[in-house]
C-alpha positions in Angstrom: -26.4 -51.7 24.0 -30.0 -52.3 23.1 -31.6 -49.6 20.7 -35.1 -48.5 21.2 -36.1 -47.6 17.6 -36.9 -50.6 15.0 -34.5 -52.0 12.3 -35.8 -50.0 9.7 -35.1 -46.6 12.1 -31.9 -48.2 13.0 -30.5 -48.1 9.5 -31.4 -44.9 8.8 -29.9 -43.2 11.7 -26.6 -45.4 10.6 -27.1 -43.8 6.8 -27.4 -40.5 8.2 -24.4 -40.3 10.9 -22.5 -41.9 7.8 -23.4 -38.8 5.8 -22.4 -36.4 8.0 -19.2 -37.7 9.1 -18.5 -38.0 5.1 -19.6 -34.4 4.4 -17.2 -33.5 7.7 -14.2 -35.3 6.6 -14.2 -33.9 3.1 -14.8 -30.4 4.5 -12.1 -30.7 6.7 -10.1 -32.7 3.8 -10.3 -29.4 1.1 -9.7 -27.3 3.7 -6.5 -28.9 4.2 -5.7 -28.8 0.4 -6.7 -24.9 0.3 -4.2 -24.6 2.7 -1.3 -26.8 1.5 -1.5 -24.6 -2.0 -1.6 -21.6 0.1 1.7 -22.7 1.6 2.8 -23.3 -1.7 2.1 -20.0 -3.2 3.7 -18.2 -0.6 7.3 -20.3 -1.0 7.1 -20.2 -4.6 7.8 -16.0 -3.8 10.4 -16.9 -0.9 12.2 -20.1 -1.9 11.6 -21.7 -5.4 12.4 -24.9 -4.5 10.7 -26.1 -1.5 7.6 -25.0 -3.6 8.7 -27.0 -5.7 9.1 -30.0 -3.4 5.7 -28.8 -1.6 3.5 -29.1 -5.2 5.0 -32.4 -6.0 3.9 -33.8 -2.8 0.4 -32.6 -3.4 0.3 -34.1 -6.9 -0.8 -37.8 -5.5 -3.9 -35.7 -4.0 -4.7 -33.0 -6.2 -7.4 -34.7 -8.3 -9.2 -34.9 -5.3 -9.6 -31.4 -5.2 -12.5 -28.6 -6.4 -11.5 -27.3 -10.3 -10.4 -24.4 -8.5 -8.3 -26.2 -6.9 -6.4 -28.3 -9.7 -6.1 -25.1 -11.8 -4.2 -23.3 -8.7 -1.9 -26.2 -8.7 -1.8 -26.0 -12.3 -0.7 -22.5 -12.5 1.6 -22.6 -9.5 3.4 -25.8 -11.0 4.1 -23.7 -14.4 5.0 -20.6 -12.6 7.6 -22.3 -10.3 9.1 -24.5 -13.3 9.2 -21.6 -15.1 11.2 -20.0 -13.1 14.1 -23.0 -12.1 13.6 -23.6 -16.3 12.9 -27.2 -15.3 12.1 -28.7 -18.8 11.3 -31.9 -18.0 9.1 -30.8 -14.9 7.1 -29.1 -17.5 7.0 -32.3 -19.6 5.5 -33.8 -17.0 3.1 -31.2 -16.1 1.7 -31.3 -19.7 1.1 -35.3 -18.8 -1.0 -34.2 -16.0 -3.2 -31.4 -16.7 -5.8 -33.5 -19.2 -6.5 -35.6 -15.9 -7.0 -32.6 -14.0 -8.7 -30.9 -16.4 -11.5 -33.7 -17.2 -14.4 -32.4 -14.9 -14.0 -29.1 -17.0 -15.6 -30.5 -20.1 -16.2 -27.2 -22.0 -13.4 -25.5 -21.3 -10.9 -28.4 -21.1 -9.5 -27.9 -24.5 -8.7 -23.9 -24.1 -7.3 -24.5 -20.9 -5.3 -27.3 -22.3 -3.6 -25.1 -25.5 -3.5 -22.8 -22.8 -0.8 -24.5 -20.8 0.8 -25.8 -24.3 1.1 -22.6 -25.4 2.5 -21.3 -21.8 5.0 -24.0 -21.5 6.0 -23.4 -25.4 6.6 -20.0 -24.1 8.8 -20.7 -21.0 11.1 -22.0 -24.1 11.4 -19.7 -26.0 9.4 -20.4 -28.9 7.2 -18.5 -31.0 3.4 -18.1 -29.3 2.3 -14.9 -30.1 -0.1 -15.4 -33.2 -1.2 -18.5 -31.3 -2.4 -16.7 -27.8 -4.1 -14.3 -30.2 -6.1 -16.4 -32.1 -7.6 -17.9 -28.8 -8.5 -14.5 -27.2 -11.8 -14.2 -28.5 -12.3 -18.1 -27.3 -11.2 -17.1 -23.9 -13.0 -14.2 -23.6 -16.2 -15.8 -24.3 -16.6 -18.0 -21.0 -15.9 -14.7 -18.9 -14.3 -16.8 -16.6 -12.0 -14.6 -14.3 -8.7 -16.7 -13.6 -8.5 -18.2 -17.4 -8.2 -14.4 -18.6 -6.2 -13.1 -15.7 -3.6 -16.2 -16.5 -4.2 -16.0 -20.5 -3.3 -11.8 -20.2 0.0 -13.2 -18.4 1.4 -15.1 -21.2 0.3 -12.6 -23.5 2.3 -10.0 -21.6 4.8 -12.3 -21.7 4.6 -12.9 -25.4 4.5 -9.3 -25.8 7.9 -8.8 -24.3 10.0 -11.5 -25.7 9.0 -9.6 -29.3 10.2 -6.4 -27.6 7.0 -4.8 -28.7 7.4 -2.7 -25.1 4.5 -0.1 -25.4 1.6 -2.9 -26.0 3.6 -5.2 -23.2 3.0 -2.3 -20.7 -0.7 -1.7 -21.4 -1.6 -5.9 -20.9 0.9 -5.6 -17.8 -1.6 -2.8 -16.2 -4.4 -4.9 -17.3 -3.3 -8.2 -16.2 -2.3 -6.6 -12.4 -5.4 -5.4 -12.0 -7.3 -8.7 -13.2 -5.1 -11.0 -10.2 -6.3 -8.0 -7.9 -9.8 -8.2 -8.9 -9.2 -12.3 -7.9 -7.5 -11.7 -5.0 -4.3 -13.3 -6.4 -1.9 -11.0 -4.8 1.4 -12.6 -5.6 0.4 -12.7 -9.2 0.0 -9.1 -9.0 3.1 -8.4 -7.6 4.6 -10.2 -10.1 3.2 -7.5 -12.6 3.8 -5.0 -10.9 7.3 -5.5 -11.1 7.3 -5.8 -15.0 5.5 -2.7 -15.0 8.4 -1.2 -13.1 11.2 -3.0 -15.0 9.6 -1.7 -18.1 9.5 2.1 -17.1 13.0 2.0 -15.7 15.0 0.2 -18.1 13.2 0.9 -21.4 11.7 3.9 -20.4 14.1 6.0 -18.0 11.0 7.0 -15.6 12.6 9.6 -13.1 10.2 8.0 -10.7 11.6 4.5 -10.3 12.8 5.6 -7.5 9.6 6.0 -5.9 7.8 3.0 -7.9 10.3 0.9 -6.1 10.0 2.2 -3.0 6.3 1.7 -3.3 7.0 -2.0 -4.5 9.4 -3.3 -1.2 6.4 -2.2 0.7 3.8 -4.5 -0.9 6.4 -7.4 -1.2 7.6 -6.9 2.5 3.7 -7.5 3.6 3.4 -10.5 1.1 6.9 -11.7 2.3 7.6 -12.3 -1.1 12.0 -12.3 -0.4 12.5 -13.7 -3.9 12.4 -10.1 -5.5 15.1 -8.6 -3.6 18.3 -9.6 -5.7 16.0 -8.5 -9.1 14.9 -5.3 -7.5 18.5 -4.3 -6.5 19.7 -5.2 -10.5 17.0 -3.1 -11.4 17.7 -0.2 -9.5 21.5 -0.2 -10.4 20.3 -0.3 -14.3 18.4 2.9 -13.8 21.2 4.5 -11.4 23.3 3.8 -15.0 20.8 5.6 -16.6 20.8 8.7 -14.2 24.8 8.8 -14.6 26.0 7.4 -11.6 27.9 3.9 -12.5 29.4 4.4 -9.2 26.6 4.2 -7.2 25.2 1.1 -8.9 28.4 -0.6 -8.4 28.7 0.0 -4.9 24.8 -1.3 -4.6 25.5 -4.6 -6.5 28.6 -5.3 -5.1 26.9 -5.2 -1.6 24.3 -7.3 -3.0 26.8 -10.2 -3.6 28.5 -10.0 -0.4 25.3 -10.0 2.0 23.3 -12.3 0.5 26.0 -15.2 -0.6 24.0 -18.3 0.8 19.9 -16.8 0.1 20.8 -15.6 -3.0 19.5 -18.3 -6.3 22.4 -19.3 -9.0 20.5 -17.0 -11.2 20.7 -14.2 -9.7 24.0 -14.2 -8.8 25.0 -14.6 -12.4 22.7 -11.8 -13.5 24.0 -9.8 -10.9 27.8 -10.1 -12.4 26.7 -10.0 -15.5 25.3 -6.7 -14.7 28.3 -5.7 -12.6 31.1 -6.4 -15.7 28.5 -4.0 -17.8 29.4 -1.6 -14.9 32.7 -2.4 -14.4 34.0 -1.6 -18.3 32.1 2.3 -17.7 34.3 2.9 -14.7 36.8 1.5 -16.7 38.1 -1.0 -14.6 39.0 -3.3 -17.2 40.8 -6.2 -15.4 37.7 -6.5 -13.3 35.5 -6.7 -15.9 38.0 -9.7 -17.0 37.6 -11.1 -14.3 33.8 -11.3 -13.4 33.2 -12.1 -16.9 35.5 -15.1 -17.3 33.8 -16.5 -13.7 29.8 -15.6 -15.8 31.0 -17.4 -18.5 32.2 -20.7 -16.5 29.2 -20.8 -14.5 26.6 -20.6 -17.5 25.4 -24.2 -18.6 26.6 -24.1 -22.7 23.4 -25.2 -24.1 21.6 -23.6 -27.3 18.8 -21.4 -24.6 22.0 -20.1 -22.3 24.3 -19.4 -25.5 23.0 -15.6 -26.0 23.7 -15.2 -22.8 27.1 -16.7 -22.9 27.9 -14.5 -26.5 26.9 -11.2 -24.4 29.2 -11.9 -21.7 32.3 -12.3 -24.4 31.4 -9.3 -26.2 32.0 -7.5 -22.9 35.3 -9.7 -22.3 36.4 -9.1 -25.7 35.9 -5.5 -25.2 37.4 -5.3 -21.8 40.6 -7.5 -23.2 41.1 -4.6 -26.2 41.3 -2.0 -23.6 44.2 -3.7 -21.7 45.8 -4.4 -25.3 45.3 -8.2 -25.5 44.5 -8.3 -28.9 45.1 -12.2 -29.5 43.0 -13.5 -26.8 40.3 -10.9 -28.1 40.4 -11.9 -32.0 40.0 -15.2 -30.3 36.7 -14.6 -28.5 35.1 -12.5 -31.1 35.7 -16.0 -33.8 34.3 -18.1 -30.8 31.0 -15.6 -31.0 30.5 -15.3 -34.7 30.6 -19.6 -35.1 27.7 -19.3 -32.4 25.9 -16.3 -33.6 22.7 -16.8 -35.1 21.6 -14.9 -38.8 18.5 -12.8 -37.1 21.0 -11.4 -34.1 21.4 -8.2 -35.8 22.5 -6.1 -32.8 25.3 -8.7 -31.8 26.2 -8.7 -35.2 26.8 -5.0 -34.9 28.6 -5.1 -31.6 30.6 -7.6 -33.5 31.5 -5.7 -36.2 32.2 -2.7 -33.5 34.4 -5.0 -31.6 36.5 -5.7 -34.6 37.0 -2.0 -35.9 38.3 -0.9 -32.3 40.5 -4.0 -31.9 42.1 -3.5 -35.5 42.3 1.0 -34.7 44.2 0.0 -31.6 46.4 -2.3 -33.2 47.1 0.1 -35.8 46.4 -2.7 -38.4 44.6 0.4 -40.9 44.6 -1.7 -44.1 42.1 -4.4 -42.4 40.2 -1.8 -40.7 39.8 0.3 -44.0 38.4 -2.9 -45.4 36.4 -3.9 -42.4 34.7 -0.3 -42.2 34.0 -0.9 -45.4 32.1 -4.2 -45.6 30.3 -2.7 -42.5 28.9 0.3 -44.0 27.5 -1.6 -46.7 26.0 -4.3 -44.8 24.2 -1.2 -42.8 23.4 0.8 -45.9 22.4 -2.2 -47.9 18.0 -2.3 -48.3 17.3 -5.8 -46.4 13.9 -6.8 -45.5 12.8 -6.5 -41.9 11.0 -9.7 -40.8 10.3 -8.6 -37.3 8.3 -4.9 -38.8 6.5 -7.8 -40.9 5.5 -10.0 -38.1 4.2 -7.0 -36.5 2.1 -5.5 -39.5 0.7 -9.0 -39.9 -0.5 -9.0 -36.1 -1.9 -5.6 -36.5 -4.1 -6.9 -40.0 -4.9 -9.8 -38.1 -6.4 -8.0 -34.9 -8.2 -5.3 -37.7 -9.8 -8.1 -39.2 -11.3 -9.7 -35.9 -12.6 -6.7 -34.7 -14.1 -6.1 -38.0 -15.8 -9.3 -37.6 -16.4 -8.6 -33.9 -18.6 -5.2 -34.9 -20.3 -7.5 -37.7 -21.6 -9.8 -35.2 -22.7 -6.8 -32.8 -24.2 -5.2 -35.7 -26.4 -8.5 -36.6 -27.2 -9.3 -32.9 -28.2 -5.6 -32.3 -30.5 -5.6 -35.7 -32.1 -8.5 -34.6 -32.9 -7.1 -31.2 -34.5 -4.0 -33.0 -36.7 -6.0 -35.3 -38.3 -8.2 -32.1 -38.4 -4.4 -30.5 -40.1 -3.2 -33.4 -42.6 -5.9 -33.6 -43.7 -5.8 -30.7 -43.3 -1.9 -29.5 -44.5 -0.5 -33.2 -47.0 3.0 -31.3 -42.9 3.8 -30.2 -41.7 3.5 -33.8 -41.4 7.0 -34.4 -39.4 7.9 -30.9 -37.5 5.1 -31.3 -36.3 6.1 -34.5 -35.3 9.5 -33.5 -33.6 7.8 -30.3 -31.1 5.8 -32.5 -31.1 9.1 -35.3 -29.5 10.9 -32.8 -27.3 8.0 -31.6 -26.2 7.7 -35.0 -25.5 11.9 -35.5 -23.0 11.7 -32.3 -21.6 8.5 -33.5 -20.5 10.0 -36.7 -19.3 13.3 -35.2 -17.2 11.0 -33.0 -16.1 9.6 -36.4 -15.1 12.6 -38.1 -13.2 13.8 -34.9 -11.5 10.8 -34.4 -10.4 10.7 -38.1 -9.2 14.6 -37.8 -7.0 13.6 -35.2 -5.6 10.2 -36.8 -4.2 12.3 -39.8 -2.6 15.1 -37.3 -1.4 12.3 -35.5 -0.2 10.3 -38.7 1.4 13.5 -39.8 2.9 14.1 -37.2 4.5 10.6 -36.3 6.1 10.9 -39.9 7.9 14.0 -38.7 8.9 12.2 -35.7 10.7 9.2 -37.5 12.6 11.8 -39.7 13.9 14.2 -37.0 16.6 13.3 -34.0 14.5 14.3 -31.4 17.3 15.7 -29.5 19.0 18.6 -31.8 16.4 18.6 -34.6 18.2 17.7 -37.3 17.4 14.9 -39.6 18.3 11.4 -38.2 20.4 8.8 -39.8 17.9 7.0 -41.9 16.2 10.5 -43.0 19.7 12.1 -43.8 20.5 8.8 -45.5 17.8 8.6 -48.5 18.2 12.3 -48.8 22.0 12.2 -49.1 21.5 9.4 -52.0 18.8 11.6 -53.8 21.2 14.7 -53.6 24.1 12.6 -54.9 22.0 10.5 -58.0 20.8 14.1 -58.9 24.7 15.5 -58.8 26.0 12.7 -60.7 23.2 13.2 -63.4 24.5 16.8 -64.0 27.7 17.8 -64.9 27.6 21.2 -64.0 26.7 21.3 -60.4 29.9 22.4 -59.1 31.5 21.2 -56.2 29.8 18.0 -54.0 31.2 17.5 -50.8 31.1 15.0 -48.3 31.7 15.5 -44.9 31.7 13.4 -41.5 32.1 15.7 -37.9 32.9 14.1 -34.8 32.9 15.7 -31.6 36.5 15.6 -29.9 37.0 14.1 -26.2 33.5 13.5 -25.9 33.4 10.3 -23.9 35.9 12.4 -21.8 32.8 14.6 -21.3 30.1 12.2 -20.9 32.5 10.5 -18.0 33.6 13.9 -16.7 30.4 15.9 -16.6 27.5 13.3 -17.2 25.1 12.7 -20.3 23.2 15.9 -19.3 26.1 18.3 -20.0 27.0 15.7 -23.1 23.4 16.5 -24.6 24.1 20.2 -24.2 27.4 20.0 -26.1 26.0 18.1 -28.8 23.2 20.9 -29.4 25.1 23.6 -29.3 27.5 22.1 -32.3 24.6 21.9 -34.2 23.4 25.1 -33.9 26.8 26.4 -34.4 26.7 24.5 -37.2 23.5 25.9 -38.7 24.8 28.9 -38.7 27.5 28.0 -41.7 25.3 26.3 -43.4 22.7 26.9 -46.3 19.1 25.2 -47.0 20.3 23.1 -49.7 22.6 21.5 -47.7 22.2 18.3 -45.3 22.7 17.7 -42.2 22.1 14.6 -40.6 23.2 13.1 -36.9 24.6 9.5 -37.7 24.8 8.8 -34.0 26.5 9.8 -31.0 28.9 12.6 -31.5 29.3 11.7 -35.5 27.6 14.5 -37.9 27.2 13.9 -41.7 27.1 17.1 -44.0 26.4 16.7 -47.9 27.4 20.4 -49.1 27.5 21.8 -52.6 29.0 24.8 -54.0 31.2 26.4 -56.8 34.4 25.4 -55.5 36.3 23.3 -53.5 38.3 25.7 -51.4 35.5 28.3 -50.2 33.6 24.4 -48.8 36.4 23.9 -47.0 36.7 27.1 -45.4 32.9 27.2 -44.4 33.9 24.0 -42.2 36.8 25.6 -40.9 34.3 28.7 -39.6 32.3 25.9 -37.9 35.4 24.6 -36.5 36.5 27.9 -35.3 33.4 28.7 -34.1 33.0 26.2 -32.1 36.6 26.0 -30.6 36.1 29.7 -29.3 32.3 29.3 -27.3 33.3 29.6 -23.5 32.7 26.1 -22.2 32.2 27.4 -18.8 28.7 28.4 -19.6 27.7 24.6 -19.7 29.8 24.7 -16.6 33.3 22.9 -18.3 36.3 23.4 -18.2 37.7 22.2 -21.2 36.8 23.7 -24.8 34.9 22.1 -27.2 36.5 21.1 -30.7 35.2 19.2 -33.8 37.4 16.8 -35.8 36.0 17.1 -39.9 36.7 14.5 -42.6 36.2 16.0 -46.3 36.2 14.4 -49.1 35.0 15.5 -53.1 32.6 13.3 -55.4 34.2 13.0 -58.7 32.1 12.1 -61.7 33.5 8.3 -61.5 31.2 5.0 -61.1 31.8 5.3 -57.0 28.9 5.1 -54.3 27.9 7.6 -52.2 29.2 4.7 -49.5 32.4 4.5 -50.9 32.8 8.5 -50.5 31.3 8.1 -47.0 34.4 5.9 -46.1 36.6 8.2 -47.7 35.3 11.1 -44.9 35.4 8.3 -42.4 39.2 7.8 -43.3 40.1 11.6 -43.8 38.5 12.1 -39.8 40.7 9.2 -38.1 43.7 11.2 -39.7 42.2 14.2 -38.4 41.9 12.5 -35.3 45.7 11.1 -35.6 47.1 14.5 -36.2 46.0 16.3 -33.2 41.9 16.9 -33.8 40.6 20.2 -34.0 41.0 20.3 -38.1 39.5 19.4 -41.2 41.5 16.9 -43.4 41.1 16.3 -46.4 40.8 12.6 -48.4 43.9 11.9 -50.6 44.6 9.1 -52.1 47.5 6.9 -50.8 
């Protein structure tokens, strides 16, 4: 073929076909990339691991992509080995990202810790102070996706601290941020914390609805990997609402419809969840034996050990029940090697475990001693490292936004001096403008701190009082029961100085027979019935549960003793059919007398705690009395 044009026209045709098939190929080339991670995004909510499989293939071609690009890959990489806690996936992903990240020169190095401090997270290591102090860095290149994904970890920060109520506000944040991006499967993701948090922590009566609401959206984004966590969650709050059956029935179905979709996770979270259920309905050898198959399934390394030492507390429990006390003492010494020193609340279930194993074996020398050491482990002053961590955060965050108004103050003065300069014939209505700004400002002020003492006020009120019968809670009753008893031991002639523990009889019967409604109901009526024996001077305290503390005084021994018998009677005659029972209600009292010896008020707090288990061994319904053996 003979061309027309001259060389020089020639060539640049050539240049220019060149260029377009170039700019066509590489059109057609992201398009396919956009695509692939679209692909990806969408298994990663259906089936973890061919996302998996999906994003490694693309990680030969990624670099090839837009930034927008990488970081999708980036995020979707972390989110995926996140949730198959592949370790050394994420090793590898920290290799990566600098690559990826080097055509973002300012805001490589944020984006970097970023992912550090994500992955450090994923492992459960400390990254709250960290995310924090990078906030204000993040915030400042107002770039959409790096807050949306910094707000995650921050949530999730939030949450492993089980600081719930600041968790929940960045949740509602952070879904609307991935909506505002179009990331809807982040958003979903979200939006089912938000639901987690106001059914499990919060007992919202509409978690009904809100999941409901939530198999809609995931049923259009085909996100299937929800289902086996949305069914756990709904059986936690159907325990909530009194009806273990019911979220029995709903995991067990769970388990035998989904036996091949179903991940190895869920399926141990779901029977780990069904022996909590299991031990309520009191089907004990059950409990056995879904717990024994948790525990043999759960890789023993130091992350999966909390998990494993929950799942033999229940065991342990489950094995005291059917009266295997050996196999139980066992379990409970296998915990304690593994427990760590800031597990407080295992340590308590421990300690639980062991008082309930050594009452049903009748072994009451140890369990006199174990109550013992347990009551002054509880009552002895410790310091609290997690409120400290948390006052720290809160200076912390007081002091950057004090620095935060310092540098709006400076930038606004400066604006008003150029203003000023060159607007000076407006000086005057200027100055009246920001006169009257100012006025409203400090109003707002003034209001504002009106309603921060009625509120501080009124929060100190709150964490003295039980907020379900009105009485003073444990820790109130507690200091005032110590100041009572230093100021009866200082005089002489005070009288008489009882102390006495009430327990409620049959009342798990109650809860199980009637449901925690009806059990609230009984426990405020014995307090009012209660009140009515009782004078100002004495305390009254709940120390949980069904278990009362009273600190009385008088001028003898005998006319204390029959004020708690009046309560007891009292109580034993209300009709129980108005609270629509059939069984009466009866208190159990333990009463012992402070003698003017070197004792603790702890010690005499045993002493009532030993007096009610023989009230409790002689038929209930009557106040014994503390005598030495």
């Amino acid at each position: 073929m003979k061309l027309s044009f001259n060389k020089a026209s020639n060539i640049k045709m050539l240049i220019v076909i060149g260029l377009c098939l170039f700019t066509f190929s590489s059109h057609l080339y992201a398009q396919t990339l956009s695509n692939d991670l679209t692909q990806a995004e969408l298994l990663s909510v259906q089936n973890p691991n061919l996302a998996d499989k999906k994003l490694r293939q693309l990680e030969s071609t990624i670099l090839k992509g837009s930034n927008t690009e990488k970081l999708h890959w980036l995020s979707l990489s972390l989110t995926v080995a996140a949730n198959q806690i592949d370790l050394p996936r994420l090793a590898q992903i920290k290799e990566i990202a600098p690559a990826l990240l080097s055509n973002l020169p300012d805001k490589k190095a944020t984006w970097l810790t970023l992912f550090d401090l994500t992955i450090q997270l994923i492992k459960q290591q400390p990254t709250l102070d960290k995310l924090q102090a990078i906030e204000e860095q993040v915030t400042s290149f107002n770039d959409p996706f790096m807050s949306a994904f910094f707000y995650r970890s921050l949530y999730y920060s939030f949450n492993n601290d089980n600081i719930i109520d600041v968790a929940l506000d960045i949740a509602i944040k952070n879904q609307k941020q991935w909506l505002a991006i179009e990331e809807h499967f982040m958003a979903l993701e979200m939006q089912f914390n938000i639901i987690r948090i106001r059914a499990n922590m919060m007992g919202d009566p509409q978690t009904d609805k809100l999941i409901a609401k939530f198999k809609k959206t995931a049923l259009k984004l085909d996100a299937t990997i929800y289902h086996a966590s949305l069914t756990q969650l709904k059986a936690s709050w159907l325990i909530q609402q009194g009806e273990p059956q019911e979220a029995y029935n709903l995991l067990n179905d769970l388990l035998n419809s989904n036996k091949e979709t179903i991940s190895k996770n869920s399926r141990l979270n779901t029977l780990y969840a069904l022996a909590t259920i299991t031990f309520q309905l009191k089907k004990y050898q059950e409990t056995v034996d879904i717990t024994k198959e948790v525990i043999s399934k759960v890789n023993s390394n130091s992350k999966s050990q909390q998990s494993i030492n929950s799942a033999k507390v229940i065991l342990a429990s489950a094995l005291i029940e059917l009266e295997n006390f050996q196999e139980a003492a066992q379990l409970v010494d296998e915990i304690e090697q593994n427990l760590t020193a800031d597990n407080v609340y295992q340590k308590f279930q421990i300690d639980n475990i062991k008082i309930d194993m050594l009452y049903k074996s009748r072994n009451i020398d140890a369990l006199y001693q174990t109550t013992k050491d347990m009551v002054k482990s509880i009552t002895a002053p410790r310091a609290d490292g997690h409120i400290d961590r948390r006052i720290k955060r809160a200076k912390n965050a007081a002091y950057v936004e004090e620095q935060s108004k310092v540098v709006e103050a400076l930038a606004e003065d400066n604006i008003t001096q150029q203003v000023e300069i060159d607007l000076s014939k407006q000086l005057i209505a200027v100055k009246d403008h920001y006169l009257l700004i100012l006025s409203i400002f400090c109003l707002f002020l003034i209001g504002l701190f009106i309603w921060l003492v009625f509120l501080l006020r009124k929060i100190k009120v709150l964490a003295n009082i039980d907020s379900l019968t009105g009485i003073s809670n444990r820790r109130h009753g507690m200091i005032q029961a110590e100041k009572f008893f230093k100021h009866f031991i200082s005089n002489t002639n005070n009288g008489a100085f009882a102390v006495v523990i009430m327990d409620l009889d049959f009342f798990k019967k109650i809860n199980d027979t009637y449901g925690h409604a009806v059990g609230d109901e009984v426990i405020k009526l014995s307090v009012n019935t209660a009140k009515k024996f009782l004078t100002k001077s004495d305390i009254f305290c709940r120390m949980g549960g069904e278990e009362f503390l009273f600190i009385i005084t008088g001028e003898d021994q005998q006319v204390i003793e029959e004020r708690l018998n009046q309560i007891r009677a009292e109580l034993a005659n209300v009709n129980p059919t108005i609270l629509g029972m059939n069984s009466p209600i009866t208190a159990s009292f333990g009463l012992t007398f402070v003698t003017m010896n070197s004792k603790a008020l702890s010690d005499y707090i045993i002493e009532a705690d030993n007096a009610l288990y023989q009230a409790k061994d002689s038929g209930r319904n009557q106040v014994s009395r503390f005598e030495k053996s």
